[in-house]
SEROSE-760407 format. One line per 5 residues: number of its first residue (from 1); their letters; for each residue x, y, z of C-alpha. Coordinates in steps of 0.02 Angstrom, whole numbers. Layout:
BEGIN
NUM = A = X,Y,Z  ...
//
This chain:
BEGIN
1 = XXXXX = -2084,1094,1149  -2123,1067,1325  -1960,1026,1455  -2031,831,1461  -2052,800,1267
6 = XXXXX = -2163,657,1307  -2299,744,1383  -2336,806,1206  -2406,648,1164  -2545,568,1216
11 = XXXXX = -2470,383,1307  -2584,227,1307  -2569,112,1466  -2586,-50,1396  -2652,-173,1515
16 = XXXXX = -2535,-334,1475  -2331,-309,1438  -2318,-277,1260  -2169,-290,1139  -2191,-173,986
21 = XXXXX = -2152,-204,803  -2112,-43,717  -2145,-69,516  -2227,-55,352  -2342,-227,327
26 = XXXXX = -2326,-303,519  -2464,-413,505  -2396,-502,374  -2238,-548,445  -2215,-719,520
31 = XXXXX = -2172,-634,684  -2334,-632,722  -2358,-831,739  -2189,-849,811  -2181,-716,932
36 = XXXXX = -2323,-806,1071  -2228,-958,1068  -2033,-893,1045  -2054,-764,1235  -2165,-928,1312
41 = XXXXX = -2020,-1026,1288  -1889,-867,1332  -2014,-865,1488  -2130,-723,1462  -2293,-778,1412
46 = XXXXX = -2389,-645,1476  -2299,-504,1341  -2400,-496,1186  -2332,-414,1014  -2428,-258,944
51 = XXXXX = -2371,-198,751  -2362,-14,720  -2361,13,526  -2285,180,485  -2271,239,291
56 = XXXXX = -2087,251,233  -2004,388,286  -2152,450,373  -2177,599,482  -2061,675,627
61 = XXXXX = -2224,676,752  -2270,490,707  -2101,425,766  -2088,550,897  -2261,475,979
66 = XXXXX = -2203,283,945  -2053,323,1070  -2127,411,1176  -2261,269,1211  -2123,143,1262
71 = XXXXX = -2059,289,1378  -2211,318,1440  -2310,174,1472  -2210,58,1600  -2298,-89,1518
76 = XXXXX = -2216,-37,1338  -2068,-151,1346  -1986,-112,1193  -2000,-120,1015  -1888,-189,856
81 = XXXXX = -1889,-61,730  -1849,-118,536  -1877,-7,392  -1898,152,509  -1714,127,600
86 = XXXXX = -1633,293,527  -1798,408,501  -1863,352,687  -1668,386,744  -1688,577,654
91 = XXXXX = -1836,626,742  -1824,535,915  -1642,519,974  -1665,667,1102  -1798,550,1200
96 = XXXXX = -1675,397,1242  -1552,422,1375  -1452,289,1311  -1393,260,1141  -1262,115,1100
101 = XXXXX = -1113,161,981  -1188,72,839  -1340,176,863  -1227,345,862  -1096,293,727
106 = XXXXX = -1240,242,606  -1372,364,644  -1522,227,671  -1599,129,801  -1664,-51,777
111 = XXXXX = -1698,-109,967  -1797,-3,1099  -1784,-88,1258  -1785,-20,1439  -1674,-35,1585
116 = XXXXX = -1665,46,1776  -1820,153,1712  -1689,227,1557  -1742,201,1380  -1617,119,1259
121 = XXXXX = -1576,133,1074  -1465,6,999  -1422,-30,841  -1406,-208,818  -1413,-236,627
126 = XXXXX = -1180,-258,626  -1223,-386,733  -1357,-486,660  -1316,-431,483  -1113,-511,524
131 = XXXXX = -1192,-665,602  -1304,-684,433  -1166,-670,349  -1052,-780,408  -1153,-891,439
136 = XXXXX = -1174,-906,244  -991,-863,186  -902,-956,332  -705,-900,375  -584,-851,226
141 = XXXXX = -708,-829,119  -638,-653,30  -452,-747,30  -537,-905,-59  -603,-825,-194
146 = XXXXX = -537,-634,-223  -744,-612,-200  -796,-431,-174  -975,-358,-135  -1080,-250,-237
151 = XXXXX = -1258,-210,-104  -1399,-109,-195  -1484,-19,-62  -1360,115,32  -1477,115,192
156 = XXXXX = -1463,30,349  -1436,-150,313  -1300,-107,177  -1213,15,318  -1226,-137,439
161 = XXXXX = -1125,-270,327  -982,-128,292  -964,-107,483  -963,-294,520  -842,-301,372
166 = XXXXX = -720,-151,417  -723,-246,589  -662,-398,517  -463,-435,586  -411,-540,468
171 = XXXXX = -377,-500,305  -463,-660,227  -620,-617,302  -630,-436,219  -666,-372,44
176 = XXXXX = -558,-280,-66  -693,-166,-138  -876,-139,-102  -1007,-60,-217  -1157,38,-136
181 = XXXXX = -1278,69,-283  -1433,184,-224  -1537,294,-298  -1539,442,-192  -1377,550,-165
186 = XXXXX = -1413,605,-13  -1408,439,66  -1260,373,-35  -1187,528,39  -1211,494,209
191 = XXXXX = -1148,326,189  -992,396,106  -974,507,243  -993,405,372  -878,245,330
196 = XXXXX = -745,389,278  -719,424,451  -674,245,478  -499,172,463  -501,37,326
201 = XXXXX = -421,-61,199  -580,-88,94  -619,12,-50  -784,73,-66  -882,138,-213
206 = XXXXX = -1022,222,-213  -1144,229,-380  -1305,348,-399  -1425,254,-518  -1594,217,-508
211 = XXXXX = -1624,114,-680  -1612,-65,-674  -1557,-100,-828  -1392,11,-783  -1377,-114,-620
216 = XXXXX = -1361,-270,-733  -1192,-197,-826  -1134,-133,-627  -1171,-327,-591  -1095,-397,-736
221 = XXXXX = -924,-314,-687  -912,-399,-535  -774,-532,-506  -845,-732,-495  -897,-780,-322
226 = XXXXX = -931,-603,-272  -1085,-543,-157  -1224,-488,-241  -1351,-392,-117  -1537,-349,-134
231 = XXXXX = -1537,-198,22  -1686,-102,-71  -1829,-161,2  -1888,-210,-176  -1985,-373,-163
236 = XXXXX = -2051,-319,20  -2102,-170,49  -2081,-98,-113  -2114,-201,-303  -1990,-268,-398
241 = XXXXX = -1817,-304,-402  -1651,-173,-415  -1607,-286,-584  -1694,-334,-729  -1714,-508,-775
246 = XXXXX = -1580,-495,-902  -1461,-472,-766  -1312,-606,-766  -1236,-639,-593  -1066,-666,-587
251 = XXXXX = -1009,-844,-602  -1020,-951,-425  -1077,-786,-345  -1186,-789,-172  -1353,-690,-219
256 = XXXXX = -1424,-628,-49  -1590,-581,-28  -1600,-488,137  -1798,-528,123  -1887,-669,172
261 = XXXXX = -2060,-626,134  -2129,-537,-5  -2123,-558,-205  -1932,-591,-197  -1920,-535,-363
266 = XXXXX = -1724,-521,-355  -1723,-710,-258  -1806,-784,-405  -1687,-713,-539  -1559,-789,-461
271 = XXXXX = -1608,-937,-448  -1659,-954,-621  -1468,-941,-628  -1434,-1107,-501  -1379,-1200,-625
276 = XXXXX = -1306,-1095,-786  -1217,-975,-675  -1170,-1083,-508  -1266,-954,-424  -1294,-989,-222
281 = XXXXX = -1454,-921,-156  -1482,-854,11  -1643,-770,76  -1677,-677,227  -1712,-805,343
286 = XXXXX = -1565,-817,450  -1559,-616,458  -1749,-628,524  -1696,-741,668  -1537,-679,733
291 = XXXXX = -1614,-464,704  -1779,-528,812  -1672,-627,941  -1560,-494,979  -1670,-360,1003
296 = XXXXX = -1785,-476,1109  -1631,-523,1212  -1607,-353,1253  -1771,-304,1302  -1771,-468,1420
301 = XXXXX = -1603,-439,1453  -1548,-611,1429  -1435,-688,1292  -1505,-818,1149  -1355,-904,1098
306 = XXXXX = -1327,-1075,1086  -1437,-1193,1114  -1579,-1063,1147  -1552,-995,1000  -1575,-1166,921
311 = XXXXX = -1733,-1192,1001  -1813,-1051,945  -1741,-1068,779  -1837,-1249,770  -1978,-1182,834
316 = XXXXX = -1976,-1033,706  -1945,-1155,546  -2105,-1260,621  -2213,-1127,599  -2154,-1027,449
321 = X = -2065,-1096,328
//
């Protein structure tokens, strides 16, 4: 490897600013649509979005060329990353000069953004998983109703709501116990590892199985009210659900659906279970708008919060949904 990594890839010097989206089935996302209009209002309209689909856990040189584009090309502004964040972290961390603690603690990077000619990694997903999440839950919510949270999927998003929960201060607004169901070991062990170096009052468990059938009984065992988590991917970029359709929820449980596009296979049991079970649905929606506004925040360097945040939120819902 040559003493400026980057020079071992080729570097295309796009003619207009671009924003990247890092991901399996860009074109299908609503991003698309919404992007022109969301960084016209933000005050950009000359930046135009370009999708880079990468297979799942693809290879070392494809991420390795993805950074070093944005490095490389000064009209490569950045780039949101989503099912790549850890496997793109792996083979590229050596090529940022900056990575946020996030981005170190959890081992991924979800924003790529620039600043005084350094590249940045940051690993937003605590922060726009926790604002998801509260958002739906509101304040108390774990000292309400002696909830807990069972997540299948022991990957990124699941590692994000255990951070923004560990970081919780008040008692109320943490968990007793949460379940990570996955089916490899290797990344349930990483997970394990990592929130073991972290000082907590939450008890976490940590279940290999693969067989959905085995994740209805896991489910079933769960106090009422608890969370109930699809994390897999299953709906989205992979089929099916992490349950079967004989799966019970517990009784006035929240059923999130980090995905808002897709089958939604998991969604749809749920809400089968609306009215029998008390069952409260959430999809992906809100985590779609406040991952995309905080990465493109940082690559413009400006905060959407508020009333921006609003704006674009109307002007996301008029589009897509």
């Amino acid at each position: 490897m040559s003493e400026n990594p980057i020079r071992d890839y080729p570097i295309e010097q796009r003619q207009q600013p671009t924003f990247y989206f890092v991901g399996v089935t860009t074109t299908k996302s609503s991003i698309m649509k919404i992007f022109p209009r969301w960084t016209q209002e933000l005050g950009h309209p000359r930046v135009v979005i370009q999708g880079i689909d990468l297979k799942l856990h693809d290879s070392t040189e494809a991420y390795r060329q993805v950074v070093a584009q944005i490095k490389g090309d000064p009209n490569s502004l950045g780039a949101l990353v989503t099912a790549h964040k850890i496997s793109l972290y792996e083979a590229a961390h050596d090529l940022f000069d900056d990575l946020d603690p996030y981005a170190k603690i959890c081992g991924e990077v979800s924003s790529i953004s620039k600043l005084d000619g350094r590249l940045q990694g940051h690993a937003k997903d605590p922060i726009t998983a926790g604002s998801s999440l509260d958002a739906v839950i509101g304040k108390d919510y774990f000292a309400r109703t002696g909830a807990e949270v069972l997540s299948f999927g022991p990957g990124g998003s699941t590692t994000a709501i255990a951070l923004h929960l560990i970081n919780k201060t008040a008692a109320g607004d943490r968990p007793r116990r949460f379940v990570a169901v996955g089916r490899s070991q290797s990344s349930l062990d990483r997970l394990r590892t990592m929130l073991g170096a972290l000082a907590t009052d939450i008890r976490f468990e940590y279940i290999l199985n693969g067989a959905p059938s085995q994740n209805d009984v896991i489910m079933a065992q769960m106090p009422p009210a608890s969370i109930i988590i699809n994390a897999t991917g299953m709906g989205k970029d992979l089929p099916g659900s992490p349950i079967t359709d004989d799966g019970q929820f517990p009784l006035n449980s929240v059923a999130w659906e980090l995905n808002y596009r897709g089958e939604l296979d998991f969604m749809r049991q749920a809400e089968r279970q609306r009215e029998t079970r008390g069952v409260r649905v959430e999809d992906g929606w809100l985590y779609f708008l406040y991952g995309w506004t905080q990465v493109i925040g940082q690559v413009y360097h400006m905060p959407i919060e508020g009333q921006l945040f609003e704006r674009l939120s109307a002007i996301a819902k008029e589009i897509a949904r």
